[in-house]
DOPABA-672753 format. One record per residue (C-alpha): x, y, z; residue in one letter. Coordinates in nm, 2 decimals. Layout:
X  Y  Z  A
...
***
This chain:
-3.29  12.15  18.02  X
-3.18  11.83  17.82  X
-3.47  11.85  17.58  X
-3.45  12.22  17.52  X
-3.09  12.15  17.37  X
-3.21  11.86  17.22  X
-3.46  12.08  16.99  X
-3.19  12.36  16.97  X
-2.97  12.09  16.82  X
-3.23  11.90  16.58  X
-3.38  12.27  16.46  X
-2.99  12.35  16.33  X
-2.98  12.00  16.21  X
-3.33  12.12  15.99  X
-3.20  12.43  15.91  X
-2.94  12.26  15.68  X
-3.18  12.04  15.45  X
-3.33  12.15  15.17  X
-3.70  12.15  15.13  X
-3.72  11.81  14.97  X
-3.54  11.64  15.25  X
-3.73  11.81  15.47  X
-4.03  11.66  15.26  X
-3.85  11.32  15.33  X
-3.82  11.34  15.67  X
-4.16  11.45  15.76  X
-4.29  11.16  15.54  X
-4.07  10.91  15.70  X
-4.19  11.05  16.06  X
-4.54  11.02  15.91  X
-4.46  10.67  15.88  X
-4.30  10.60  16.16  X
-4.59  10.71  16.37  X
-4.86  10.51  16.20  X
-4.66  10.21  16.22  X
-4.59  10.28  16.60  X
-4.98  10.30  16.64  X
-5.02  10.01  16.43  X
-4.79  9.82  16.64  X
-4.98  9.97  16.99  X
-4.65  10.12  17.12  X
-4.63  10.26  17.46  X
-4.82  10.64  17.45  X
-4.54  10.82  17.56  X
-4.30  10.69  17.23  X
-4.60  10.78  17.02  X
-4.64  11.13  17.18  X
-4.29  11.16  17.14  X
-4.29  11.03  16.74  X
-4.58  11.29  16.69  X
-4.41  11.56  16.87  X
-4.11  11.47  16.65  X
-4.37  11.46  16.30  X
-4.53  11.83  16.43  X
-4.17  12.01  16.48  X
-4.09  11.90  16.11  X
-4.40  12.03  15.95  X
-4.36  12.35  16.13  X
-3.98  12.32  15.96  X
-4.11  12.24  15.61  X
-4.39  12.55  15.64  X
-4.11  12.78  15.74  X
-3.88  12.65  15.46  X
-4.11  12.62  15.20  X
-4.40  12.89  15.27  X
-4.60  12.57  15.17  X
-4.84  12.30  15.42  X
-4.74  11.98  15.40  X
-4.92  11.72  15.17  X
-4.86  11.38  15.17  X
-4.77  11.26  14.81  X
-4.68  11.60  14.66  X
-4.32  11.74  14.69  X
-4.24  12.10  14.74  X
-4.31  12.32  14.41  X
-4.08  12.53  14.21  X
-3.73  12.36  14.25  X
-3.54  12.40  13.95  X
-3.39  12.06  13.99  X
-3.45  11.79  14.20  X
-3.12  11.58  14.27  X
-3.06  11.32  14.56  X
-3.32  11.49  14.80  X
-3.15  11.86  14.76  X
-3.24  12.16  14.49  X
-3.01  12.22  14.23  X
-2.86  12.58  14.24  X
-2.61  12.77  13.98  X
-2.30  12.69  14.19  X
-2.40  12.33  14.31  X
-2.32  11.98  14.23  X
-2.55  11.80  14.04  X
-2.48  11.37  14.15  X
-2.66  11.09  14.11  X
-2.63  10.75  14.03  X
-2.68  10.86  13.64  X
-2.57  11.17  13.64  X
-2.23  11.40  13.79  X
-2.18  11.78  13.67  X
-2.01  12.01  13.88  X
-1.87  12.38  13.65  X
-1.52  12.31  13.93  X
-1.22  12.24  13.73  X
-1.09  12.12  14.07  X
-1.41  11.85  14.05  X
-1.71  11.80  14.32  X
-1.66  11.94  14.64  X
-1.66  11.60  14.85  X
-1.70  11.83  15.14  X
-2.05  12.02  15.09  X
-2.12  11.65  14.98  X
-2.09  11.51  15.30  X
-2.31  11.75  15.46  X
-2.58  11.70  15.17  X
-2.59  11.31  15.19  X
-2.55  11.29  15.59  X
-2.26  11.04  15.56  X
-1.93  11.09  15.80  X
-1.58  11.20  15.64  X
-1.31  10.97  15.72  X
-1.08  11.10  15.92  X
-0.71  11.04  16.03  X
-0.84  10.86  16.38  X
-1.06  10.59  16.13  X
-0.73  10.55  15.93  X
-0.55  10.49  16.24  X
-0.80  10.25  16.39  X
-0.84  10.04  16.06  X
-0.43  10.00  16.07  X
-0.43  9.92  16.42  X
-0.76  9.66  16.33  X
-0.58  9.47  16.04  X
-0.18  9.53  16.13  X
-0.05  9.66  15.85  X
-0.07  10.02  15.66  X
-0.40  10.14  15.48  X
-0.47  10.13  15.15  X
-0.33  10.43  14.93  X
-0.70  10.49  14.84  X
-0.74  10.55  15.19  X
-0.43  10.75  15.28  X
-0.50  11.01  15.01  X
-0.86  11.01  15.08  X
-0.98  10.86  14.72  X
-1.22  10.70  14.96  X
-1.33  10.95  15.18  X
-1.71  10.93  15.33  X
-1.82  10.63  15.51  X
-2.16  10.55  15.72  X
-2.09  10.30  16.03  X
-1.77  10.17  15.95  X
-1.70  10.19  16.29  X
-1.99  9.96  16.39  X
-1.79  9.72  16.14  X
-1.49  9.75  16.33  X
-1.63  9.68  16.66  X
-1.77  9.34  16.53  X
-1.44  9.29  16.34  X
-1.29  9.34  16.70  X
-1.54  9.11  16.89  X
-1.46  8.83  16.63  X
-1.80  8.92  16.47  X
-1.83  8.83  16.09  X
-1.94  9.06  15.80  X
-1.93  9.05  15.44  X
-1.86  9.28  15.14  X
-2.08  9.40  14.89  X
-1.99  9.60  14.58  X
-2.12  9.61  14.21  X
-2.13  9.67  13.83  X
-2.38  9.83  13.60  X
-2.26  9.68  13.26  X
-2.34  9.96  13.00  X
-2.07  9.87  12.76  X
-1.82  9.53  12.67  X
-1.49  9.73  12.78  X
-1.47  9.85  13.11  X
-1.23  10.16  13.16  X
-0.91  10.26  13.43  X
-1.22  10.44  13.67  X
-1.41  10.08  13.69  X
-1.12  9.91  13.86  X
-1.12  10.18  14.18  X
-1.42  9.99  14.39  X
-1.32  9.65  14.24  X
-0.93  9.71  14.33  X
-1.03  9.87  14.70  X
-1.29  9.56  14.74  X
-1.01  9.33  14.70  X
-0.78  9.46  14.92  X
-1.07  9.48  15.20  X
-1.14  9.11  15.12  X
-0.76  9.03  15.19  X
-0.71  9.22  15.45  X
-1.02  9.15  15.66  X
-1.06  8.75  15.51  X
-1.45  8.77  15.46  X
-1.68  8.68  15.20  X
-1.74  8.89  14.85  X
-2.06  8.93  14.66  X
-2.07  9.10  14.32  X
-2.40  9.25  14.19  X
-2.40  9.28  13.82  X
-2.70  9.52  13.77  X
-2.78  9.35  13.40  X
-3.18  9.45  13.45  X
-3.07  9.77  13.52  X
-2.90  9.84  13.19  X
-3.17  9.70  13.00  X
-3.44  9.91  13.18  X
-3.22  10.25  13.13  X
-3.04  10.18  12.80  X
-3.17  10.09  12.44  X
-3.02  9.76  12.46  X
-3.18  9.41  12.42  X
-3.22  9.21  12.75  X
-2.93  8.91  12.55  X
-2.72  9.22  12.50  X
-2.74  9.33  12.86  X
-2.66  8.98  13.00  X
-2.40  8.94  12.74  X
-2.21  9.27  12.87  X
-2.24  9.14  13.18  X
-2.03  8.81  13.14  X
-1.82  9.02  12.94  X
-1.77  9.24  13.29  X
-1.76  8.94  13.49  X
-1.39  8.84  13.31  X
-1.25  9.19  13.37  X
-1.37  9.20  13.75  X
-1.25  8.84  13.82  X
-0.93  8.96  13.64  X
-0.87  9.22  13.93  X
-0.73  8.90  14.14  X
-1.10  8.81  14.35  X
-1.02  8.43  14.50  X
-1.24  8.22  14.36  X
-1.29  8.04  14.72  X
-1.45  8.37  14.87  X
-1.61  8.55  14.61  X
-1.97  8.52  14.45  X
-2.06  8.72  14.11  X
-2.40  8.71  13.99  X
-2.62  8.87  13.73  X
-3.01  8.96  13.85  X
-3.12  8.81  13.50  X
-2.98  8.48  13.67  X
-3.00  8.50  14.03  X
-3.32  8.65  14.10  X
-3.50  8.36  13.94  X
-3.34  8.07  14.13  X
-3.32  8.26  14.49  X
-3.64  8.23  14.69  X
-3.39  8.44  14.98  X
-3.32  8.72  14.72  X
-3.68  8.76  14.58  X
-3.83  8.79  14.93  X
-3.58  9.08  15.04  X
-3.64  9.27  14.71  X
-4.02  9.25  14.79  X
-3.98  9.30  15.19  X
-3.76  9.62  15.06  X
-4.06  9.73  14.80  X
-4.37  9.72  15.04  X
-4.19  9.93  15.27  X
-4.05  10.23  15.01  X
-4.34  10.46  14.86  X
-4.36  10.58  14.53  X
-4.33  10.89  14.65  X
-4.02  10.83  14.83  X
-3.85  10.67  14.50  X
-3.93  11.01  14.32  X
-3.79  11.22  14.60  X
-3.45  11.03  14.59  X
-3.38  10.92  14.24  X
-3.62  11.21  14.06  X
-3.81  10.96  13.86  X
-4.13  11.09  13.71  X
-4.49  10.99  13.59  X
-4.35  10.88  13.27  X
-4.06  10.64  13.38  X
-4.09  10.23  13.31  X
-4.21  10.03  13.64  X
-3.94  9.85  13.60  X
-3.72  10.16  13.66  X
-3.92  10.25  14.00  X
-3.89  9.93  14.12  X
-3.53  9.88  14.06  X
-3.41  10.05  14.37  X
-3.52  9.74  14.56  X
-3.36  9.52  14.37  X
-3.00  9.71  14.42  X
-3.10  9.71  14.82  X
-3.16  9.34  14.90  X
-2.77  9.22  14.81  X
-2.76  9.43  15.14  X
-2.90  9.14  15.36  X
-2.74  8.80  15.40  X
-3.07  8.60  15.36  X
-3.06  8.72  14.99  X
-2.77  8.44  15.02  X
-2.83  8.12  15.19  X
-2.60  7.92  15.04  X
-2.33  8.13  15.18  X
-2.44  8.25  15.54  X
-2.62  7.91  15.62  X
-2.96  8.11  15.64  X
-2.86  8.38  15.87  X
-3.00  8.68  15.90  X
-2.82  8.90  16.13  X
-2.49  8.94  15.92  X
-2.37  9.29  15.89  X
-2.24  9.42  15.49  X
-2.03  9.71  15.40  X
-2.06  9.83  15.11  X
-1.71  10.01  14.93  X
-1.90  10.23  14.62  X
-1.86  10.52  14.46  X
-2.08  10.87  14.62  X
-2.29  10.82  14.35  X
-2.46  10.51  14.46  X
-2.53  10.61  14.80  X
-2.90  10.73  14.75  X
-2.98  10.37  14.70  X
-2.81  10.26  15.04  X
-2.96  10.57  15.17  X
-3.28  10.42  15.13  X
-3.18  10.06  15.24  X
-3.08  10.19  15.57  X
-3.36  10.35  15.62  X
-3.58  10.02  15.51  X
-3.38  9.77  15.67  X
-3.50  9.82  16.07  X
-3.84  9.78  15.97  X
-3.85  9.45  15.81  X
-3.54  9.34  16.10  X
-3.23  9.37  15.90  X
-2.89  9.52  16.00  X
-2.82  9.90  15.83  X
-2.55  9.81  15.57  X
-2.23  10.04  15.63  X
-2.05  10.19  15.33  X
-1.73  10.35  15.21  X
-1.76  10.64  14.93  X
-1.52  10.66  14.66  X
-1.46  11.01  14.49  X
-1.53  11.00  14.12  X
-1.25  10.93  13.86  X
-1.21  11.21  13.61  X
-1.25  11.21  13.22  X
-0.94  11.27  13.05  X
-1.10  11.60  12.97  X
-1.11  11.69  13.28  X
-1.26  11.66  13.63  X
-1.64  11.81  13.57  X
-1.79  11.49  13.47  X
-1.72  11.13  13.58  X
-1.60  10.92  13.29  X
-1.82  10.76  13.00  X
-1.81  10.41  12.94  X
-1.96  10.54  12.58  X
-1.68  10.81  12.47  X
-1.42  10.64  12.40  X
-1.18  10.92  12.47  X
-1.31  11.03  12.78  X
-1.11  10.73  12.95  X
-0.83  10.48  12.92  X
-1.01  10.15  12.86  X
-0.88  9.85  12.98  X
-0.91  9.71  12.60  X
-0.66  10.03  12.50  X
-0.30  9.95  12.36  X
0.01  10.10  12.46  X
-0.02  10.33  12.20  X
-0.40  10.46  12.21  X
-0.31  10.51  12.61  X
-0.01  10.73  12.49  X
-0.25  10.89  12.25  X
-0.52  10.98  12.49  X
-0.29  11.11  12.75  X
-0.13  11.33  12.57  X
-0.42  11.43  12.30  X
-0.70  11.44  12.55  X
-0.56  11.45  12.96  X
-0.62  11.83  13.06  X
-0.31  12.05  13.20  X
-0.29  12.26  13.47  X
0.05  12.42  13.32  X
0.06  12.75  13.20  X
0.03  12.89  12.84  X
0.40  12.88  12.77  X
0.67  12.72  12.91  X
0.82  13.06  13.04  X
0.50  13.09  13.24  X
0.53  12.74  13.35  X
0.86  12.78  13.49  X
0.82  13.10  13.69  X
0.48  13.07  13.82  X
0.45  12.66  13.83  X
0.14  12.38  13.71  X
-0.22  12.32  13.94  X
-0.22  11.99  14.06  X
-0.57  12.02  14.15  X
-0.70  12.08  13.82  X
-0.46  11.84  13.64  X
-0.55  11.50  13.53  X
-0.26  11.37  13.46  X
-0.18  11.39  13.84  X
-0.51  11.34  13.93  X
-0.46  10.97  13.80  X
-0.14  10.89  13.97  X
-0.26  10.97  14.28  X
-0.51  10.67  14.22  X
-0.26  10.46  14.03  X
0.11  10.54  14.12  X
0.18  10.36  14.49  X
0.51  10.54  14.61  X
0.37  10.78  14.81  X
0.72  10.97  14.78  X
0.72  10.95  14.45  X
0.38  11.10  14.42  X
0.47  11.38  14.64  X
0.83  11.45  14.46  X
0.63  11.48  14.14  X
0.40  11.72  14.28  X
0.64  11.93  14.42  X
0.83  11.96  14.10  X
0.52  12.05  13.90  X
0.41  12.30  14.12  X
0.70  12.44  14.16  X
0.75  12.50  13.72  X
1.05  12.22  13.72  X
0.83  11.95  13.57  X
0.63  12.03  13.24  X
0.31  11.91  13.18  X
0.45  11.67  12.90  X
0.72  11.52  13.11  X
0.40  11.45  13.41  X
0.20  11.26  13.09  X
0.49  11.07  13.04  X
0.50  10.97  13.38  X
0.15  10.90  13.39  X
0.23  10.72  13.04  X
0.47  10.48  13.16  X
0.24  10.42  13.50  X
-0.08  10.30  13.31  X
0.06  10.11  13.00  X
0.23  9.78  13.20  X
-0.03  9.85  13.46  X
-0.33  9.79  13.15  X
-0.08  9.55  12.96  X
-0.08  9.37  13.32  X
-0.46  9.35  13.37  X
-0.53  9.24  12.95  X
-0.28  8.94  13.01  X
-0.49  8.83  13.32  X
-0.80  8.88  13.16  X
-0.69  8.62  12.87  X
-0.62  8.35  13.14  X
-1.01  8.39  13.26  X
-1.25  8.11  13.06  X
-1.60  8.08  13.02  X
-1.60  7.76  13.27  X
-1.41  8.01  13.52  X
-1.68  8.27  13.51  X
-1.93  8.01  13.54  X
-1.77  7.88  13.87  X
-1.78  8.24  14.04  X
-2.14  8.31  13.89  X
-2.27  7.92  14.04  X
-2.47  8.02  14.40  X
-2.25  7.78  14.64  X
-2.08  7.78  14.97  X
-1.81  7.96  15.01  X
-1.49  7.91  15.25  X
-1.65  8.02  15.54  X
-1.86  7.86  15.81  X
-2.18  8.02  15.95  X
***
């Protein structure tokens, strides 16, 4: 009876993925069988594992009217996205890309249930409080991060006095970094605090250079640049590592070896599956994945964890990254590494409004942390989209839409007084705040709060970013 509900559950479970997951799965099950034979498992965990591998091809052929063939994805999908088909009314996200035709933004929900991550709920909030003794992080009460995978798994070992580490990044497209950037950086910090374990920072410098006409100097030069504005954010130097792959990977024999432990185990098939690459992408592009994956694993640090391999990571990052964690959980069993955990950020808006994540190349899709008090005042009230009505009339009788409004949209990730926050939102809703008197609070929020960051920024020298970026021991013992 056990096993009957058992398939009941997992054929609902397959019912929900599209055909290009279910493409995925059966190739991972197809793997997972040979390397069980290869590895002369007992028969009945094999016959099981192939039981498993025929169910899912029997999926895929009803899903897709198509057999399964090793190596070629299921035709005829209009747009292939993180492992799902694009259709008229759906998100489009990845880690180069975020559309959605909402004024409200993604829906973080259906988003959840496409990636297979877990929401965070009020009972995680509760437990996280009870864990570190003291109240959440705002980006946590008001669900800025909102997805996780296994953060409970790091709370047990938090509980049973067992260490982890943090893991977060940067891409460095451009010299300035804008208001967005700070949200993993600011969150990161506060988990660092809070929990008192060690920081690595992955500046993905190789990655710019293989997706951006930019020369390899440029790349590394952006990523220095980077380095000033993250360390800026308050990171003690004591705990916190930053390094740039254009440096790192050639002086860490422990980094190297995970990036090519990670690359023997991911197909090329896979790669195209979950970041759509094609036939006419750079190597360097479809080999990338692996190098964003091994930062994952503590042996890609031994100066740190004294060599040891069994350390567990969480990762706080926006949605947008999580296909290539996706794919390191799924590597890391199979060369005998810990699943890295995560937390999922929602995106930060443009100014223009909350279809698209922000450009780091429009300068007035954002408020850049080079900006003056002026420019900010500028953009916010040039460029931040309203949710209040046509005329003021309007605006009074029938009120303003949070949801769609940046202007709010940003306090809620920059303006801490929760009652605050929620007093301003009542009084816009309810047509007794204008949409220029909510820019002006948003106005006098972000200038001291950029003015702030600029001054801290000037205090950070060369010889300071070359003591974060030096591989050394940090203040912890392993």
């Amino acid at each position: 009876m056990q096993s009957g509900k058992m398939a009941d559950s997992l054929n609902c479970d397959l019912k929900s993925l599209s055909p290009l997951q279910l493409f995925e799965r059966v190739t991972e099950q197809g793997e997972k069988v040979r390397a069980l034979k290869a590895g002369k498992a007992p028969k009945d965990e094999i016959d099981a594992a192939v039981r498993m591998l025929l169910s899912l091809k029997l999926s895929y052929k009803t899903t897709t009217g198509q057999d399964y063939q090793a190596g070629l994805p299921p035709k005829d999908l209009a747009l292939i996205n993180n492992g799902t088909a694009k259709e008229e009314d759906e998100d489009l996200v990845d880690p180069w890309n975020v559309q959605t035709s909402n004024a409200k933004g993604v829906d973080y929900d259906k988003l959840i249930v496409r990636f297979g991550s877990s929401k965070i709920d009020t009972d995680l909030i509760n437990r996280i409080e009870r864990a570190i003794g003291q109240k959440p992080h705002h980006f946590l009460r008001r669900g800025i991060f909102f997805s996780h995978r296994d953060m409970d798994q790091v709370l047990d070992a938090y509980e049973n006095k067992k260490p982890f580490y943090l893991y977060t990044g940067r891409g460095p497209s451009s010299q300035a970094m804008h208001v967005g950037h700070l949200i993993p950086f600011l969150f990161t910090k506060w988990l660092q605090e809070v929990f008192d374990v060690p920081l690595v920072i992955q500046l993905t410098d190789d990655e710019k250079y293989l997706w951006k006409d930019m020369t390899i100097e440029k790349a590394y030069e952006y990523a220095r640049e980077n380095a000033k504005d993250i360390i800026a954010c308050g990171f003690d130097i004591n705990k916190t590592f930053i390094f740039s792959d254009l440096d790192y990977l050639g002086t860490s024999a422990g980094f190297y070896k995970n990036i090519v432990k990670v690359q023997k185990h991911v197909t090329f098939n896979q790669v195209k599956g979950i970041f759509g690459f094609t036939d006419s992408d750079c190597i360097g592009k479809i080999s990338f994945p692996a190098i964003q994956a091994a930062p994952s694993f503590s042996s890609s640090f031994p100066q740190i964890f004294n060599g040891k391999e069994n350390i567990q990571c969480l990762i706080p990052c926006a949605i947008d990254q999580d296909p290539y964690f996706r794919m390191t959980r799924d590597v890391a069993p199979r060369i005998g590494q810990p699943k890295p955990a995560l937390l999922h950020s929602v995106f930060f808006p443009a100014l223009q409004g909350a279809q698209t994540k922000m450009s780091a190349s429009d300068p007035n899709s954002s408020i850049f942390l080079t900006d003056t008090p002026k420019q900010i005042k500028t953009k916010i009230n040039k460029h931040a989209f309203s949710g209040g009505r046509d005329t003021i009339e309007e605006h009074r009788k029938y009120g303003g839409n949070c949801d769609v409004d940046v202007s709010f949209m940003y306090l809620t990730f920059f303006l801490e007084d929760d009652d605050r926050l929620e007093q301003l939102k009542q009084a816009y809703t309810s047509g007794e705040l204008l949409t220029g008197e909510l820019k002006k609070v948003l106005i006098e929020t972000m200038q001291p709060l950029v003015a702030a960051h600029q001054e801290r920024r000037k205090q950070v020298t060369d010889e300071i970013v070359k003591q974060f970026m030096t591989p050394r021991k940090l203040a912890f013992e392993f």
